[in-house]
Structures are given as structure tokens and as C-alpha cells.
Residue frames as a rotation matrix with the C-alpha (Angstrom) as fourth column:
UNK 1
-0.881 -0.271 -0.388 10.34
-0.472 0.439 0.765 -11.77
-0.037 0.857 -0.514 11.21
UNK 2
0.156 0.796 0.585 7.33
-0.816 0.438 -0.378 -13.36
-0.557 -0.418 0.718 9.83
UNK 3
-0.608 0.079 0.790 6.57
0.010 0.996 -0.093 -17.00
-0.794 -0.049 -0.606 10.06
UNK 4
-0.854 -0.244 -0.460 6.48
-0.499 0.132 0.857 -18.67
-0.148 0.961 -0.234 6.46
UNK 5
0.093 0.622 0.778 3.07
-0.110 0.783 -0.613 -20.47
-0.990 -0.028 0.141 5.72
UNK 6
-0.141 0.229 0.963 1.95
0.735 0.676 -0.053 -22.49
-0.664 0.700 -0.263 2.84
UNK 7
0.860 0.255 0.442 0.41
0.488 -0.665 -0.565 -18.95
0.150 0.702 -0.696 0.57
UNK 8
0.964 -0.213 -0.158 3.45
-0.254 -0.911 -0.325 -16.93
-0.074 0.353 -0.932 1.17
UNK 9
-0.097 -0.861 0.499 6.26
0.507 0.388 0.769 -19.56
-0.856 0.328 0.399 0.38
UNK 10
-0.056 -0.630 -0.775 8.30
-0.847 -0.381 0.371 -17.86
-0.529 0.677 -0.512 -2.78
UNK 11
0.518 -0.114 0.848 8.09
0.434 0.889 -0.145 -20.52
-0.737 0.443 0.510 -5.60
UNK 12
0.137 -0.533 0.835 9.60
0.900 -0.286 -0.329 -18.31
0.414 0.797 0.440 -8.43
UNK 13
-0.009 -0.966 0.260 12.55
0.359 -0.245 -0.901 -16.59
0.933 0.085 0.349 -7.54
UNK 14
0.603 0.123 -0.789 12.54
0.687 0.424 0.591 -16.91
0.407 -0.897 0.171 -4.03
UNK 15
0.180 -0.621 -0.763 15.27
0.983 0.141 0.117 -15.05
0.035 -0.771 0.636 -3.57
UNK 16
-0.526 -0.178 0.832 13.74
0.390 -0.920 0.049 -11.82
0.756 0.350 0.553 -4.05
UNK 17
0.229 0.723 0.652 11.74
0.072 -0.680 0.729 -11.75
0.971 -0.121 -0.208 -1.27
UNK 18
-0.810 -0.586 -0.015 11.63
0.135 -0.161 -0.978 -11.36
0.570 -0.794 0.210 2.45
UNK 19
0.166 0.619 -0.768 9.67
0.721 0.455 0.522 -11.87
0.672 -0.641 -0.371 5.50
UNK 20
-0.501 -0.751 -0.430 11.55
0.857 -0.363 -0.364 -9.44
0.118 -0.551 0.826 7.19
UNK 21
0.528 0.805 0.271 9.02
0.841 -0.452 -0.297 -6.50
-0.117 0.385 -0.916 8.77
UNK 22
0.298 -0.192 -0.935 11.27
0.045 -0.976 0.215 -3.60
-0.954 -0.106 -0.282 8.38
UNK 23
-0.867 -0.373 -0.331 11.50
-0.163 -0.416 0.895 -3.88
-0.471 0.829 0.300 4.98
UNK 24
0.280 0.902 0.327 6.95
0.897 -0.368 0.246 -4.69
0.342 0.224 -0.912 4.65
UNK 25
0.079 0.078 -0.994 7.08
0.770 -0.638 0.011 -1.67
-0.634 -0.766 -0.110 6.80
UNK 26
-0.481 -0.528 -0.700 8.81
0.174 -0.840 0.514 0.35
-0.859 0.126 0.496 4.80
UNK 27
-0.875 0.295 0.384 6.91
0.461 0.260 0.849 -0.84
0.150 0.920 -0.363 1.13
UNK 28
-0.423 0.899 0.113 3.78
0.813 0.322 0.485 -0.02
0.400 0.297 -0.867 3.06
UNK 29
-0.091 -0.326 -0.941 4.72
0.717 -0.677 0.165 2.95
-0.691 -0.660 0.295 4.69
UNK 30
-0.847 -0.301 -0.438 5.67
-0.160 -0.641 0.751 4.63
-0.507 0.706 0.494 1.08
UNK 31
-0.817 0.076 0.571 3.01
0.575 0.050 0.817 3.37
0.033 0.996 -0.084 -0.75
UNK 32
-0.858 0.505 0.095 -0.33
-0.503 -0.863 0.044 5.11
0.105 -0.010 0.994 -1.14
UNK 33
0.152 0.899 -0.412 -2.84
-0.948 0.250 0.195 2.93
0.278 0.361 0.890 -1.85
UNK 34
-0.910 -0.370 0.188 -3.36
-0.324 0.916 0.236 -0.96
-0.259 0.154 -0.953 -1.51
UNK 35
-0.158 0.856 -0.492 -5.88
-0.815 0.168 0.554 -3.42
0.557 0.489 0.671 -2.93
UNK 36
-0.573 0.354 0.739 -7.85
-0.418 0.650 -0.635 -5.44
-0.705 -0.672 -0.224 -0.29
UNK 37
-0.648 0.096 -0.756 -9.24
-0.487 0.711 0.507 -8.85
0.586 0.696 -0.414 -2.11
UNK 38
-0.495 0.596 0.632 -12.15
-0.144 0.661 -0.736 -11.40
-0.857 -0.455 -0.242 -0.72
UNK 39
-0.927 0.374 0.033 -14.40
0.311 0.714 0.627 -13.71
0.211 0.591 -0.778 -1.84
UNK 40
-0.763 0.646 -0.029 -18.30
-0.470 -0.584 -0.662 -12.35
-0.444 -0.491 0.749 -1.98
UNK 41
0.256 0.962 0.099 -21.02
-0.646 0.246 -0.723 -14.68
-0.719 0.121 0.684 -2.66
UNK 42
0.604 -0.252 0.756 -18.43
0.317 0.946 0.062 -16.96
-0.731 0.202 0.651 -4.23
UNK 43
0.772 -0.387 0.504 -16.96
0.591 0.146 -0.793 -14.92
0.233 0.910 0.342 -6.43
UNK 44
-0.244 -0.952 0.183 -13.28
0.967 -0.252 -0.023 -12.88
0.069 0.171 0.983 -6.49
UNK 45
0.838 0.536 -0.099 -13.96
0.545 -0.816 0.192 -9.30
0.023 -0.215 -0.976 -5.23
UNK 46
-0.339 -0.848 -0.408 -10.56
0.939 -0.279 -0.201 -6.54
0.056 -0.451 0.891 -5.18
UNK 47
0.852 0.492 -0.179 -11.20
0.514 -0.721 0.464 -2.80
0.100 -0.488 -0.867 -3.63
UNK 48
0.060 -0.682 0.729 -8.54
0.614 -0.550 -0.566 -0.22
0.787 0.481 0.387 -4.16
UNK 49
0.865 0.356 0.354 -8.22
0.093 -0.807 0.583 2.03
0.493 -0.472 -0.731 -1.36
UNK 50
0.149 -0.928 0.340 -5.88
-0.386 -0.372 -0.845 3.96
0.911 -0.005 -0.413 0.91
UNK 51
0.791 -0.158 -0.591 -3.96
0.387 0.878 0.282 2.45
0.474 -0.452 0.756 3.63
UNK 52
0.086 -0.861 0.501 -1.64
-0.612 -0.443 -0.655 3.43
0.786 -0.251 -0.565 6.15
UNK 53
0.119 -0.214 -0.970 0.20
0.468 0.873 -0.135 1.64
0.876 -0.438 0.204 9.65
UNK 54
0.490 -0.002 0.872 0.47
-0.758 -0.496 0.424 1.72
0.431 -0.868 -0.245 13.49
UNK 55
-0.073 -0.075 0.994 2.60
-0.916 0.400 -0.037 -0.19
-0.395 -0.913 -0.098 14.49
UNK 56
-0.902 -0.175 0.393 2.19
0.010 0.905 0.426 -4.22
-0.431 0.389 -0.815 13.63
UNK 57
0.120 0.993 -0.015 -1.77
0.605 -0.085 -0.791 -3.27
-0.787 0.086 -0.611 12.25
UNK 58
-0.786 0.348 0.510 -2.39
0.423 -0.298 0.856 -2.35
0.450 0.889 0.086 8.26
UNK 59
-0.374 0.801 -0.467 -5.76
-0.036 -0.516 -0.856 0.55
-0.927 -0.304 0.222 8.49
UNK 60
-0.720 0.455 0.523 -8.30
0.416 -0.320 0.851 1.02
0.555 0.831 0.041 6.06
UNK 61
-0.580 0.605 -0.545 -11.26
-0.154 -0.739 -0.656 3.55
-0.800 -0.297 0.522 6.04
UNK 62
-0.798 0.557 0.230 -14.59
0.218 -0.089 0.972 3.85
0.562 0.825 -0.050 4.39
UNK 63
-0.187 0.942 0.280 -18.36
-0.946 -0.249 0.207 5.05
0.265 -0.226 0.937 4.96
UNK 64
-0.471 0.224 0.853 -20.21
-0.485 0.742 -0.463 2.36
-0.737 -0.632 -0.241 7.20
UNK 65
0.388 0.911 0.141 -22.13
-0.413 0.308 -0.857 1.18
-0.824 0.274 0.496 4.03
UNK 66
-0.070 -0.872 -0.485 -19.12
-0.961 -0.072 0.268 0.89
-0.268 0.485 -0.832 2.13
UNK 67
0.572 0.254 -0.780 -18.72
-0.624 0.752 -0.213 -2.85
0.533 0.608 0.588 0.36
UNK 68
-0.167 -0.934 -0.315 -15.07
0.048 0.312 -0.949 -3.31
0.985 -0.174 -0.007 1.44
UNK 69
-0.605 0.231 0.762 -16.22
-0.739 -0.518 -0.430 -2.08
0.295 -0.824 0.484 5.25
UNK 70
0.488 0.830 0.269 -18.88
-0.869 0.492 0.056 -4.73
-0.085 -0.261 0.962 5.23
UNK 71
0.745 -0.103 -0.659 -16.85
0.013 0.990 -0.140 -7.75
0.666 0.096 0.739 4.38
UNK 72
-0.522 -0.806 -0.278 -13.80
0.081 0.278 -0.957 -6.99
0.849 -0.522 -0.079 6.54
UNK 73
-0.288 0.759 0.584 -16.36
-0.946 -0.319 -0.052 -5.69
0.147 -0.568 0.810 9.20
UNK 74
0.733 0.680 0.020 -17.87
-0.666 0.713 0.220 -9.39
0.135 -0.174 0.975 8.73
UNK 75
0.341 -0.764 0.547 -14.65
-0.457 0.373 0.807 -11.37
-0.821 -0.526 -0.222 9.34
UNK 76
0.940 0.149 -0.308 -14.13
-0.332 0.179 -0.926 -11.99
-0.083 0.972 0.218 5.59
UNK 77
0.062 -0.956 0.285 -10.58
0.928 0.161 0.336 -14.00
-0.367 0.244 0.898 4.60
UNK 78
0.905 -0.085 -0.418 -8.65
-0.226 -0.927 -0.301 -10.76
-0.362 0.366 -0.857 3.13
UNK 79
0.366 -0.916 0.163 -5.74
0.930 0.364 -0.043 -10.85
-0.020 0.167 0.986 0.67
UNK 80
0.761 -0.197 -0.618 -3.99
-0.154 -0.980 0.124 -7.19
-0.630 0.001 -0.776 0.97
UNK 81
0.236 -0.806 0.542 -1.51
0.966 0.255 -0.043 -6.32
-0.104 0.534 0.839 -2.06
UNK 82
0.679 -0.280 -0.678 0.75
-0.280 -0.953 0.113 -3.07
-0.678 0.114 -0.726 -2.04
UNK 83
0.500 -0.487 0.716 2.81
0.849 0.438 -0.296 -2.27
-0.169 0.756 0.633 -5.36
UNK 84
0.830 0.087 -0.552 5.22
-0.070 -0.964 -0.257 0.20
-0.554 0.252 -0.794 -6.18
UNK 85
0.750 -0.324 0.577 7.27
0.660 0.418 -0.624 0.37
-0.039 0.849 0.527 -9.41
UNK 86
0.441 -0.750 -0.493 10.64
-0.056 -0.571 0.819 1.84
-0.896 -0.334 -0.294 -9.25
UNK 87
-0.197 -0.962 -0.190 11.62
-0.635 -0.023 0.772 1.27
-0.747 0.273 -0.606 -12.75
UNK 88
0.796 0.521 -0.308 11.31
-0.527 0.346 -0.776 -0.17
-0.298 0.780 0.550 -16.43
UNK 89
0.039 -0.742 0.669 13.48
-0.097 0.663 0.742 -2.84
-0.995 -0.093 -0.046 -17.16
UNK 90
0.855 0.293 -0.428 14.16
-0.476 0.117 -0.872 -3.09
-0.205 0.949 0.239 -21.11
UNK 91
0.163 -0.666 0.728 16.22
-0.162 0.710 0.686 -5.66
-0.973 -0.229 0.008 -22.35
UNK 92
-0.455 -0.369 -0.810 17.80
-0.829 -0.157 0.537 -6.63
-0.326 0.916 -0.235 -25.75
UNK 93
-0.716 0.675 -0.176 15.25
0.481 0.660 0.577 -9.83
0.506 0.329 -0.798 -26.03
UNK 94
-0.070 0.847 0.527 11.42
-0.598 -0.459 0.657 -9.29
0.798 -0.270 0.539 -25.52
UNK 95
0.621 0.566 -0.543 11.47
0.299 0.470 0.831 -11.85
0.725 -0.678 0.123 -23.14
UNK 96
-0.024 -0.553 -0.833 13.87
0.958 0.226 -0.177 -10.17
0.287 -0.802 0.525 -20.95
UNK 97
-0.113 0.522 0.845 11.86
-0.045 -0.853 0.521 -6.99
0.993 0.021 0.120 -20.48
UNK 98
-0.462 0.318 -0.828 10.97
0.782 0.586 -0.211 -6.78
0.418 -0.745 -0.520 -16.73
UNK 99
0.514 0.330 0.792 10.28
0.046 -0.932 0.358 -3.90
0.857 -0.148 -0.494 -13.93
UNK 100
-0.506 -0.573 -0.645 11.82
0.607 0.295 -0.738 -3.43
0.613 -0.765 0.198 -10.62
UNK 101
0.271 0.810 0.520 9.57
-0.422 -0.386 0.821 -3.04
0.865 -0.442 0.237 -7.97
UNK 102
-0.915 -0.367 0.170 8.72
-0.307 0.358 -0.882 -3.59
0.263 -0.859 -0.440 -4.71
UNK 103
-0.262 0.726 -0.636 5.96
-0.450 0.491 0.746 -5.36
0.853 0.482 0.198 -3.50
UNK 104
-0.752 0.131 0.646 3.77
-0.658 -0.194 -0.727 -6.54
0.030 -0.972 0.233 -0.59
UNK 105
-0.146 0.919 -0.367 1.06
0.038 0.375 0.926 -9.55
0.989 0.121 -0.090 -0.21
UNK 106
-0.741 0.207 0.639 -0.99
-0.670 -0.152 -0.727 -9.83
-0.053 -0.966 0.251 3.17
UNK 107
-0.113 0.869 -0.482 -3.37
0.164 0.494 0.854 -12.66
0.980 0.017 -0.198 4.11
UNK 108
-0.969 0.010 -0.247 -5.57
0.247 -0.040 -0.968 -12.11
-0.020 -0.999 0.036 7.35
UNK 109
0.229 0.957 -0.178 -9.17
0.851 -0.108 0.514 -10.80
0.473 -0.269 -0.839 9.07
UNK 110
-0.575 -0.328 0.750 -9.72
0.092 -0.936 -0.339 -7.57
0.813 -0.126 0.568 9.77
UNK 111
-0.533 0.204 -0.821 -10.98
0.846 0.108 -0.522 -5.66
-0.017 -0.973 -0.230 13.12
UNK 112
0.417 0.449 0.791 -13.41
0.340 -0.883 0.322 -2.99
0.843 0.135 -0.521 13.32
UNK 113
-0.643 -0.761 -0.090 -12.57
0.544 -0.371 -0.753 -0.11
0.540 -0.533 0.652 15.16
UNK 114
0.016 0.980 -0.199 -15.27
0.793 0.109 0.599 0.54
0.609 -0.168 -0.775 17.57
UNK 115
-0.115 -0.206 -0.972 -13.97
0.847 -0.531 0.012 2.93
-0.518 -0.822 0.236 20.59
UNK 116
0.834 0.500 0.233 -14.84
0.551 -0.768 -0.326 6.45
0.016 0.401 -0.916 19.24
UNK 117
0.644 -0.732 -0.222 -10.85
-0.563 -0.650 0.511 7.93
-0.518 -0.204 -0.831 20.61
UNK 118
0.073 -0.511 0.856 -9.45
0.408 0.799 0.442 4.75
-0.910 0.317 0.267 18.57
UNK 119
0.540 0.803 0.254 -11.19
0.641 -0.195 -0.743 5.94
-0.546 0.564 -0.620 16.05
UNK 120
0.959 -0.088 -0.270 -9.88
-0.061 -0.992 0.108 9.40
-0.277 -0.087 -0.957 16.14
UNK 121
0.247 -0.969 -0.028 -6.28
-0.582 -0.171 0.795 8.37
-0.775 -0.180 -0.606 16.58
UNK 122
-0.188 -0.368 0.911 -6.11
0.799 0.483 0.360 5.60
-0.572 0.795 0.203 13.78
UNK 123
0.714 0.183 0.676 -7.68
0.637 -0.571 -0.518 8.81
0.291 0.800 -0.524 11.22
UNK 124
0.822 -0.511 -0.251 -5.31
-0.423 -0.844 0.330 11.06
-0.381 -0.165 -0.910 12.50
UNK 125
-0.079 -0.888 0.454 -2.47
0.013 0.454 0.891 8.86
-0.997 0.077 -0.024 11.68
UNK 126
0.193 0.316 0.929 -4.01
0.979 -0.005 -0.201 8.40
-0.059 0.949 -0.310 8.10
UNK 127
0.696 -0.206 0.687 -3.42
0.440 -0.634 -0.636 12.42
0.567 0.745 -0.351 7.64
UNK 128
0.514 -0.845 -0.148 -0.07
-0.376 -0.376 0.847 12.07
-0.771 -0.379 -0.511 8.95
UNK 129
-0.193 -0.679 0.708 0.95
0.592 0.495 0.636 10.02
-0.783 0.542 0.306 6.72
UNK 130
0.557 0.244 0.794 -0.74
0.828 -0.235 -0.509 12.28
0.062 0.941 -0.333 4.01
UNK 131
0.326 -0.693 0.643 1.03
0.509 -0.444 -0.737 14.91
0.796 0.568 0.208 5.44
UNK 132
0.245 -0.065 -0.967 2.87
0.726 0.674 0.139 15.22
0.643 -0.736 0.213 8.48
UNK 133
-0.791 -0.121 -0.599 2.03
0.576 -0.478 -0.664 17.45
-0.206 -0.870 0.448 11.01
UNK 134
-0.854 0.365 0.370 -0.69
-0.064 -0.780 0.623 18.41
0.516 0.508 0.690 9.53
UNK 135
-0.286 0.736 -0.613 -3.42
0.572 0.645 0.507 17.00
0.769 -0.206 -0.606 11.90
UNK 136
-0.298 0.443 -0.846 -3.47
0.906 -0.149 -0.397 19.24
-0.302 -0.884 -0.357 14.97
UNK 137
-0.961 -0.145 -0.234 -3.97
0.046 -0.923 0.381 22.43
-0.271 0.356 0.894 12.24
UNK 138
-0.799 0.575 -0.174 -7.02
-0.014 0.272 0.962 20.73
0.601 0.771 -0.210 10.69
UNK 139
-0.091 0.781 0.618 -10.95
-0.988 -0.146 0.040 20.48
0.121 -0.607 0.785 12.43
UNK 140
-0.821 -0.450 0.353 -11.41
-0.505 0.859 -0.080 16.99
-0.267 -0.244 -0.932 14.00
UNK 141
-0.435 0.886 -0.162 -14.08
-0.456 -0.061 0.888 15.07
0.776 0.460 0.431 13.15
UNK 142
-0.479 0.283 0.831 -17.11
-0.801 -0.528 -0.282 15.10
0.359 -0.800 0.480 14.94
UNK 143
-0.483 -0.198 0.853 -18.94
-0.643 0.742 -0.192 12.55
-0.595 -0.641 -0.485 16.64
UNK 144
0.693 0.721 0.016 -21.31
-0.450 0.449 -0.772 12.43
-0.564 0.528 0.636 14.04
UNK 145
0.282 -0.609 -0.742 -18.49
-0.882 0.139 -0.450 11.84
0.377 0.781 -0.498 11.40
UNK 146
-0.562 -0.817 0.129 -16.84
-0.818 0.526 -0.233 9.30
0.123 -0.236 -0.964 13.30
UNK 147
-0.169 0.526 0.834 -20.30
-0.376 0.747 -0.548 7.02
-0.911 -0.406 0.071 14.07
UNK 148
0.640 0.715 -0.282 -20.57
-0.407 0.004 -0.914 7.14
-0.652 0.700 0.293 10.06
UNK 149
0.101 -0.951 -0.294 -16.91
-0.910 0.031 -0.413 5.99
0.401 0.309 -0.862 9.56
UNK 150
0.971 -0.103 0.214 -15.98
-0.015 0.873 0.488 2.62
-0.237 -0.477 0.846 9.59
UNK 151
0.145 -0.988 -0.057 -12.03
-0.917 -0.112 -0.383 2.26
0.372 0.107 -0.922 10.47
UNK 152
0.944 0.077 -0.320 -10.66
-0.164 0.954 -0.253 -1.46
0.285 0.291 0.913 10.00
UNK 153
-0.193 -0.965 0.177 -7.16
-0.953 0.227 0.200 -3.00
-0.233 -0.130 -0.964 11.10
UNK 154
0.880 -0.217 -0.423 -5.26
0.057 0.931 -0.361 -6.21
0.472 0.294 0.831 10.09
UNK 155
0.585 -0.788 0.192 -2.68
-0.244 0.055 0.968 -7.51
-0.773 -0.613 -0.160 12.15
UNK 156
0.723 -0.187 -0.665 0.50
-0.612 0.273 -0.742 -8.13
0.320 0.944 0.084 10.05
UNK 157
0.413 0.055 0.909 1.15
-0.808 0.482 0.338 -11.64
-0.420 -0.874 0.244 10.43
UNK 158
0.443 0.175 0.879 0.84
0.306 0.892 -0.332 -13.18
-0.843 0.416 0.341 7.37
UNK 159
0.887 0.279 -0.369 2.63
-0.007 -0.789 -0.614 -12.00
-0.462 0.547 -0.698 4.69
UNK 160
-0.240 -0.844 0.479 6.09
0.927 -0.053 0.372 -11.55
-0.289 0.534 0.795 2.23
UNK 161
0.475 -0.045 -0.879 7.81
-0.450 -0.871 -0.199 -8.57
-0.756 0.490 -0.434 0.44
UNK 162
0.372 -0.355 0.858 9.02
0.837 0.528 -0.144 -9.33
-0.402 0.771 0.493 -3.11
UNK 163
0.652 -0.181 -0.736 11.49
-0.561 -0.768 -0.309 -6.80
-0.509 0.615 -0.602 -5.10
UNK 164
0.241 -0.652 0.719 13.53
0.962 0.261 -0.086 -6.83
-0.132 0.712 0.690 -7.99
UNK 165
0.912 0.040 -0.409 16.29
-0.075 -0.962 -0.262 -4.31
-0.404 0.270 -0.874 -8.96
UNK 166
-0.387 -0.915 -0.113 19.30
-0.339 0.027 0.940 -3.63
-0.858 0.402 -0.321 -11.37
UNK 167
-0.259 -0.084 -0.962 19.66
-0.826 -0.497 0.266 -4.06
-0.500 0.864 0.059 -14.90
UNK 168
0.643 0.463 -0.610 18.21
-0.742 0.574 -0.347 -6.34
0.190 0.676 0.712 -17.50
UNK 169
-0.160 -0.894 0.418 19.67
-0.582 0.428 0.692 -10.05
-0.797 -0.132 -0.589 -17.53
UNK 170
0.695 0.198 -0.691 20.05
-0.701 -0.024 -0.712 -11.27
-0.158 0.980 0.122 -20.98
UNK 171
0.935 -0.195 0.296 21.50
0.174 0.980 0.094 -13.82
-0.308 -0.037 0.951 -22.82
UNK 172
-0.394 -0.815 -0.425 25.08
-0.005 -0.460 0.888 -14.03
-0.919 0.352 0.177 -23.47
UNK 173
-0.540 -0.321 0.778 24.33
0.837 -0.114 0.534 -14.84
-0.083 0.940 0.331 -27.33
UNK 174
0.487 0.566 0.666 22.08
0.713 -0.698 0.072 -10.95
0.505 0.440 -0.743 -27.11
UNK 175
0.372 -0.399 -0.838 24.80
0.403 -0.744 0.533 -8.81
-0.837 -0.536 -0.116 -25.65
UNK 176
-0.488 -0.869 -0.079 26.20
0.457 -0.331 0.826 -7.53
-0.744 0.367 0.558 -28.82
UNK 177
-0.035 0.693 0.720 22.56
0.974 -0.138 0.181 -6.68
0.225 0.707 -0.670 -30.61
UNK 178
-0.925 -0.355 0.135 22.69
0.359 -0.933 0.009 -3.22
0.123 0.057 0.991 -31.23
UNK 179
-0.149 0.727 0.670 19.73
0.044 -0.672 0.739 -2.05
0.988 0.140 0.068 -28.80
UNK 180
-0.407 -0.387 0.828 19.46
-0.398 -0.740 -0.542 0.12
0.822 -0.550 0.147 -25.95
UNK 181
0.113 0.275 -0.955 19.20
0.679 0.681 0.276 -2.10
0.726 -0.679 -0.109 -22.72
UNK 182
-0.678 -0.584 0.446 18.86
-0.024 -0.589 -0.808 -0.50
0.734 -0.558 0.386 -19.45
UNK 183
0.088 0.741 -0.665 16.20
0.972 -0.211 -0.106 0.58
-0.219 -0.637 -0.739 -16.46
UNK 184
-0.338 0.507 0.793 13.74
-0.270 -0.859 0.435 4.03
0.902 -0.067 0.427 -17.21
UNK 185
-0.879 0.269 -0.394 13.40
0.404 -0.020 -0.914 4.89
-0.254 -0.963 -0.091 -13.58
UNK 186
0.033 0.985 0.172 9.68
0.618 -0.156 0.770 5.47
0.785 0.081 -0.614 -12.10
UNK 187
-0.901 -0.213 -0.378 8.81
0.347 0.168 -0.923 7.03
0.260 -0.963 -0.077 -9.22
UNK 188
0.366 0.920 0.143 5.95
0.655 -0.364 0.663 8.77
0.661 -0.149 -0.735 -7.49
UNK 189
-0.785 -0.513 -0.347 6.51
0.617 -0.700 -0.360 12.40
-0.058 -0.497 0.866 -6.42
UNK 190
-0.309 0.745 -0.591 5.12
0.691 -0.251 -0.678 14.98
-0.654 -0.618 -0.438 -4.97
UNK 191
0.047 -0.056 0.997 3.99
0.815 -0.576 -0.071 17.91
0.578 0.816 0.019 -7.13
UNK 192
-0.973 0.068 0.221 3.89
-0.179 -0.826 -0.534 22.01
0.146 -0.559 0.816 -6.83
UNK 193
-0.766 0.574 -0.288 0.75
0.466 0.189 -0.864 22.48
-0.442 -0.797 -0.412 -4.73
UNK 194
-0.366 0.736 0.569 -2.65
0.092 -0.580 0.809 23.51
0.926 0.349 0.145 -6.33
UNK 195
-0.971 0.234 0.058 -4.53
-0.128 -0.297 -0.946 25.90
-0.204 -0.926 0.318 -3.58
UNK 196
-0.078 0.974 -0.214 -8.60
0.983 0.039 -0.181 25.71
-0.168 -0.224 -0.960 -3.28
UNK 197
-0.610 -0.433 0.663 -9.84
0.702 -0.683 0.201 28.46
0.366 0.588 0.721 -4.86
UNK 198
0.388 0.607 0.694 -11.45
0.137 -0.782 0.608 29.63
0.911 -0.141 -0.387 -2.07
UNK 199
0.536 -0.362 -0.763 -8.91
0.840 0.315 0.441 29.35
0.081 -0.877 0.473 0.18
UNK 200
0.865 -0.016 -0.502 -8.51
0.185 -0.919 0.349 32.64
-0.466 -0.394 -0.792 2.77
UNK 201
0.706 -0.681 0.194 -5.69
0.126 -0.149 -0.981 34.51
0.697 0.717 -0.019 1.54
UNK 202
0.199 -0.728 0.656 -2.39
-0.887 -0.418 -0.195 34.09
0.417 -0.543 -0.729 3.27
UNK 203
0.664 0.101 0.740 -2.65
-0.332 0.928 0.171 30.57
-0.669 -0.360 0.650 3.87
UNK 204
0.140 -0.541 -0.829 0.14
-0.966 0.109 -0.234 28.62
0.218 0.834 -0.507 2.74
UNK 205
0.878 0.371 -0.302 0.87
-0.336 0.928 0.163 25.02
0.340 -0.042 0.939 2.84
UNK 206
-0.105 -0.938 0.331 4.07
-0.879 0.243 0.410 23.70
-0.465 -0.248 -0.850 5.06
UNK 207
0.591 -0.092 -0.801 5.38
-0.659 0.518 -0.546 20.91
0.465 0.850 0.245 2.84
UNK 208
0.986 0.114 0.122 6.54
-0.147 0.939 0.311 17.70
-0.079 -0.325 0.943 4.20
């Protein structure tokens, strides 16, 4: 369980979220992407990028020249946010439209990964998670690659999930307005594979 500080008390509707890490885990596990936040020369900086875990430690990658690489690299505050929408919430008032989602916030300082076999093993994990088992099929990268790669960790310490799910809540006097209330589910799925059109023939892809 993490310990509650001042930025990741719940003030509005508290009682959607949770501290609890097997359910961050799991938000950040599924999602793809997150957006790492800092402050750069005073002003409000966010950086899209992918993201995956080991363990109690959030990863990011990038080229050593990379913005995002340079401030976490420099011990920059970091605010990490993962989102993933499960769902359109439409209600019979406009104000009772919503989404149902799930949701991650992280506050912390990242570590550079410096050891060259650290290295190795935190990127391998990254294309497990893109697709698992696919790493001992693939060419590792070499030393050059890896001295030109900057790989980053955040302990997760600091932090809340937030979700919301189930149907619209409306007022009693708009239950009887003739219009369709409900939840248009989202998700994010895989698709059918597109091959590389130069890729040898007989090669197929084992699918997760």
C-alpha cells in the first residue's frame, strides 16, 4: 500500500481511488504509453512516451539527447500520468455525461540506468511487454546501441489510482426523458498483423 501525502490525497470523489499497488500495477501494466511532466526553465513541460514495470520501478527510454532523458537524467521533480478509457458514459442531462476509466498519477525522481547488463534487461522487458516472448528471437542491441540509449526508472512510491465505472447517475426528475442513457464501451485491441514488406518469406508472427 502506498503512503498518502499531501498531492495524492483524493479531494473529489475520493472514493474512487486507491493506493493499493496491485491495482497501479495492473493500470500500468495494460497501458501503453504514459505522460512524464516537469518543470523546465520555469515553465510546465509534458512528454508522451512508452513505459513499462519491474517490479516496484516505472521505465522509460529515449536517445541520450532526448529532452525527457535530460531532465529525469538531471534529478528533475517528475509527475507521471497513465490513462485508459474503458467507456463513454452518456446520460439524459449534459451535465451527467462522464467516462469510465482508469487512471494513474506518479510523483517522484528518476534514476539513470548506467550498468550496460541493466541496461539490456530493463529493454528487454520493454519488448516483453510489447510482446511476450518475443525477446530471445530478436538481435540484441549492441554496445554501441546501448551507450546511445538512455534507460530511466522511478521508484513507485508516490502515487494513487482513480477509476470510475457503471452507468450514468442522473437525476431522479431526468429518468423518464425519452433519451438513450447508457456506457459505449472503449477499449484498445490488438489488430490483424501487417508484415514488413520485406520480410523473408515464411516468417510468421506468434501472437500473444
Amino acid at each position: 500500500m502506498l503512503a498518502r501525502t499531501d498531492r495524492t490525497t483524493l479531494r473529489q470523489r475520493s472514493h474512487r481511488g486507491s493506493y493499493d499497488e496491485a491495482d497501479i500495477y495492473a493500470i500500468l501494466d495494460e497501458a501503453p504509453a504514459c505522460t512524464v511532466a516537469f518543470v523546465e526553465d520555469g515553465r510546465p513541460v509534458g512528454i508522451p512516451t512508452a513505459h513499462w514495470r519491474i517490479g516496484d520501478r516505472l521505465y522509460v527510454h529515449g536517445g541520450m539527447g532526448s529532452r525527457l532523458g535530460r531532465a529525469m537524467a538531471a534529478g528533475a521533480e517528475l509527475c507521471v500520468t497513465v490513462l485508459l478509457v474503458d467507456g463513454l458514459v452518456l446520460g439524459r442531462s449534459a451535465m451527467h455525461h462522464s467516462m469510465n476509466y482508469r487512471s494513474v498519477v506518479l510523483f517522484g525522481r528518476a534514476e539513470e540506468v548506467t550498468d550496460p547488463a541493466a541496461k539490456e534487461a530493463a529493454l528487454a522487458a520493454l519488448i516483453e511487454k510489447l510482446s511476450p516472448g518475443r525477446y530471445p528471437h530478436v538481435r540484441p542491441p549492441t554496445a554501441k546501441e546501448l551507450a546511445i540509449t538512455r534507460v530511466l526508472s522511478l521508484t513507485i512510491a508516490e502515487g494513487a489510482a482513480k477509476a470510475r465505472s457503471g452507468p450514468p447517475v442522473d437525476d431522479a426528475g431526468d429518468m423518464d426523458r425519452p433519451v438513450w442513457a447508457g456506457v459505449l464501451p472503449l477499449s484498445l485491441a490488438r489488430g490483424e498483423p501487417v508484415a514488413d514488406p520485406q520480410l523473408a518469406e515464411g516468417v510468421t508472427l506468434a501472437r500473444p
